[in-house]
N, C-alpha and C positions, 0 to 999 in steps of 0.2 A: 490367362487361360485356366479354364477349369480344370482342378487336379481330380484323379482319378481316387473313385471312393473305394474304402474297404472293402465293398462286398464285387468290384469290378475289379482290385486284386484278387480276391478271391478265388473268383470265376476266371480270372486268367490265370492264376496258378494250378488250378483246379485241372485245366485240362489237359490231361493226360491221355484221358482212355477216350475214344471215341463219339460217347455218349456226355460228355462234363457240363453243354450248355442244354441240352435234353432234360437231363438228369435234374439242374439246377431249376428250369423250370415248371418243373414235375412237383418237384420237390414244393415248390412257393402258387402253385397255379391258386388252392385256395384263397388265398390271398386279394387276389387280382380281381378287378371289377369285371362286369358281365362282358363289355367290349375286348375287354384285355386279353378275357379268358379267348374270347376267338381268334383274337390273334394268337394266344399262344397254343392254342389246338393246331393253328394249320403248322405254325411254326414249327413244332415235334413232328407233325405225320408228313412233312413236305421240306426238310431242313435243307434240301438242293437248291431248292427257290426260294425259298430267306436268304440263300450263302450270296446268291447272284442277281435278285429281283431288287428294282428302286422299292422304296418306302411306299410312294403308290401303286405301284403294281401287285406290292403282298397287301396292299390296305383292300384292294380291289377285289384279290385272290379271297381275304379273311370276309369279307362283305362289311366293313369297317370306312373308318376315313385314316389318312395319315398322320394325323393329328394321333388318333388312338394307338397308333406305331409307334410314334415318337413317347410319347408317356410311358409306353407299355415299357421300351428301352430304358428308360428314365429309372418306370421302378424295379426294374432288374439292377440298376444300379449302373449302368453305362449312361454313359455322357448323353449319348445320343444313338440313332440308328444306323451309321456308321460302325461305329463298336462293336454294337452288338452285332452285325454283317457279320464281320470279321471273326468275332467268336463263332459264329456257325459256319463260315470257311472253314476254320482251324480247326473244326469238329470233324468236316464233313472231311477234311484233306487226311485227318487222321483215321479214319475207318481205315481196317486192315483189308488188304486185295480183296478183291471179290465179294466185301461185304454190304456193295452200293447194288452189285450187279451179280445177278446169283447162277444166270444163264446167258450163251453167247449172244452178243447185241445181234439182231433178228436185222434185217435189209429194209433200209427206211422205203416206204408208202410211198413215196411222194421224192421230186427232187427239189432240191434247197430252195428253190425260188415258187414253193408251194402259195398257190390261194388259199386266203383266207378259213374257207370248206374244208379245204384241203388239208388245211391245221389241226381243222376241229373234229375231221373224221383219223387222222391219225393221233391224237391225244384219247380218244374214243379205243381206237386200237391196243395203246399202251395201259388204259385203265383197266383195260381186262387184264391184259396179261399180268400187269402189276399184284390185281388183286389175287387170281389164279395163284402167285407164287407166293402172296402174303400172309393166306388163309392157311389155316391150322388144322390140319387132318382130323386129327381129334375133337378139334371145337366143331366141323362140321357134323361129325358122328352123335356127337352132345344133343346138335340142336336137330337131326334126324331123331333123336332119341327118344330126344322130346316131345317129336310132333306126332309119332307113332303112337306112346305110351300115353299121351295126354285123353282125360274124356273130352275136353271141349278145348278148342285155341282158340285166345283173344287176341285179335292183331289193331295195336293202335298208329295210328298213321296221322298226320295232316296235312292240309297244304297241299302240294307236292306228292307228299309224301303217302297223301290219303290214296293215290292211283297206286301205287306199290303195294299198298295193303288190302287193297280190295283185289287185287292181281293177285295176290299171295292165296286170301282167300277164295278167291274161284277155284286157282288150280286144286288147294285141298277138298274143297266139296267136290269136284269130280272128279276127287278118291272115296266118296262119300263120307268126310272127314267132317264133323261138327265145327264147325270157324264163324268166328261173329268177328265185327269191325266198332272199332271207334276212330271214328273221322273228326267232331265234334264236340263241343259241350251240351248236343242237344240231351234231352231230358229223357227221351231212350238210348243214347250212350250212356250216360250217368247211372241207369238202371242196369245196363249191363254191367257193369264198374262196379254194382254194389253185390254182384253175383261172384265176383271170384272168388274161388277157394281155390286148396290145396291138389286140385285135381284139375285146376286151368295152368296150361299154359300161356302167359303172357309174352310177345312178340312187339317190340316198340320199335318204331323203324325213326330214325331222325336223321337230317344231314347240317352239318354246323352246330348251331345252337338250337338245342331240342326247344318244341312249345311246350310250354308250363302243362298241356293237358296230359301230352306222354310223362313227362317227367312226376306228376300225378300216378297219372296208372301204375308206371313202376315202382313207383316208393309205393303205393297202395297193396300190389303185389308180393312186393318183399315184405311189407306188414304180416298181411296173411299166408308168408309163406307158400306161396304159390310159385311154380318153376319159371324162371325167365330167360329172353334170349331177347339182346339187342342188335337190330341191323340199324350198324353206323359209320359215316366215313371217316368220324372224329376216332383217336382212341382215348381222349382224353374226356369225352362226353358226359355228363353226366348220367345219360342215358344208358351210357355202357359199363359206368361204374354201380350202378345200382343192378345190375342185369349179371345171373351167374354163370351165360353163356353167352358168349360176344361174337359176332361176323364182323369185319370190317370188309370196305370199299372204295376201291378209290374215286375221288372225283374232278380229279383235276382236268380244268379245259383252259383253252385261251378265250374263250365266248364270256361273254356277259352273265350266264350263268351255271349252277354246275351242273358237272355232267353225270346223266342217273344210268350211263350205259351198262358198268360195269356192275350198278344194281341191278338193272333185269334179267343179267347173265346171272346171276346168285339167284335169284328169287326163282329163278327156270330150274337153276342145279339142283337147288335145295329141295322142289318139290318133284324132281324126277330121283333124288335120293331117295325119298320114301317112297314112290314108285315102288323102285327096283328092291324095296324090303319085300316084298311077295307080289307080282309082277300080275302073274296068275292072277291071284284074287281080286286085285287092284282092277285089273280089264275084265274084272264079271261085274266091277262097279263102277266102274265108267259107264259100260255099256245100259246097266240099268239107268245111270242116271241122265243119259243121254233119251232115254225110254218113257221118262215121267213127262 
C-alpha cells in the first residue's frame, strides 16, 4: 500500500483551523493546470460538496472528468480522492458554530420526496439567499461607485455570459449611463478594447473558467489602469484576481448546468443601487429615454 507523502502529513497536520485544506489549495492553485484549477475553484467556494459528493458528481459540479479529480488529489499530495474527501470533512467539521450557517435554516420549499423541478427551483432559492449573505456591503458600494463616477462602462461578457452583460447594459442606458459591450472577438469589440482609459470602467462578468477574451480585457484594463469590477462565481477566478472590485455569486444547481439565478438578482440590485443614488434625476432620465 501506498505510504502517505510528506506534503499529505503535512496537510493533515496542518489542520487545525478551519480553513487548512482551503488555505493549502490557495496557497499552490498556480501551480495547477487549467482543468485542475476548476476543480480547485469549485472545491474552495463549495468545500460541503467536496466533503460529501462521489469524485463524479464534483467532476460534474467542476465541468471536468474524474479522472481530473483524481490527479487534481494526487498533486495535492493525497493518495487519492478519498483523502482528500476526508481533509475537507475535517475542514468543514472544524468550522466553529454558526460559521457554515449565519442565519436560521429558512422552511424547506418542497417536501423530501421533491421532483426533479422541484430540486432545481429550490437550489435556485438557496443561490440567492446564499449570495445575499456572502456579498460584501462595502464591495457592493465599490462597484455602485464605480458605475456612478465612471464616463463610460465597458461590460465584457460571453457565451452565457454575453446575455448578462448586455442585461447589465440596458438597464444603465436607461439611466442614460454610457455602456458598451464586448460579447466577442469581433473587430468592433477589439476597437472598443483599444479605447480604454483611465476613466472607463471595466465590468467582466465570467462563471467557472473565464474566456481568454475577458481575461484580455481585464489584464488590458489593469494595464491602463482603468477601474474594475469582476461579476463571478469562482473566487478563485482569475477574472477576479485581476479585478480591484469583486461581486461573487452562487451557482450551484443539481441540472446539468449552472444556475445564473442568483446572477440576475445582482445584476437587478446593482443597477437599482445606482438608481436610488438620485432617484429623482434618474426618473427625468428614463422617462426621456423611453421618449427617443
Amino acid at each position: 500500500m501506498k505510504q502517505p507523502s510528506a506534503s499529505t502529513t503535512a496537510i493533515a497536520e496542518s489542520t487545525h483551523g478551519h480553513q487548512a485544506l482551503s488555505a493549502y489549495i490557495r496557497a499552490r492553485f498556480d501551480q495547477f493546470s487549467r482543468s485542475q484549477k476548476d476543480v480547485a475553484q469549485y472545491i474552495v467556494d463549495h468545500l460541503d460538496e467536496a466533503a460529501f459528493q462521489t469524485a463524479e458528481e464534483l467532476a460534474r459540479r467542476a465541468s471536468t472528468s474524474s479522472s481530473t479529480v483524481v490527479r487534481f488529489s494526487q498533486a495535492l499530495g493525497f493518495e487519492g480522492f478519498p483523502e482528500l474527501q476526508q481533509a475537507a470533512r475535517d475542514e468543514y467539521r472544524r468550522r466553529p458554530p454558526g460559521a457554515a450557517e449565519t442565519v436560521p435554516a429558512a422552511t424547506p420549499l418542497f417536501s423530501l420526496d421533491h421532483t426533479e423541478f422541484e430540486a432545481a427551483l429550490a437550489s435556485d432559492h438557496v443561490n440567492v439567499e446564499d449570495t445575499a449573505h456572502k456579498l460584501s456591503r462595502s464591495d457592493v458600494e465599490a462597484a455602485i461607485d464605480a458605475i456612478v463616477s465612471a464616463e463610460k462602462v465597458l461590460i465584457a461578457g460571453t457565451d452565457q455570459m454575453a446575455f448578462f452583460a448586455s442585461y447589465l447594459r440596458h438597464l444603465l442606458m436607461l439611466l442614460d449611463l454610457r455602456a458598451e459591450i464586448v460579447a466577442s472577438p469581433s473587430q468592433e469589440a477589439l476597437g472598443r478594447l483599444s479605447r480604454i482609459d483611465q476613466t472607463t470602467l471595466v465590468v467582466g462578468f465570467s462563471a467557472g473558467r473565464p474566456h481568454p477574451l475577458i481575461t484580455r480585457t481585464m489584464k488590458l484594463a489593469r494595464h491602463r489602469k482603468a477601474p474594475t469590477l469582476a461579476i463571478t462565481d469562482a473566487t478563485l477566478s482569475e477574472v477576479a484576481r485581476l479585478a480591484r472590485i469583486r461581486l461573487y455569486y452562487s451557482s450551484n444547481t443539481p441540472a446539468f448546468v449552472r444556475s445564473h439565478t442568483a446572477l440576475l438578482s445582482l445584476v437587478q440590485a446593482l443597477a437599482y443601487g445606482v438608481y436610488a443614488r438620485d432617484a429623482q434625476q434618474y426618473d427625468i432620465r428614463i422617462k426621456a429615454f423611453r421618449l427617443k
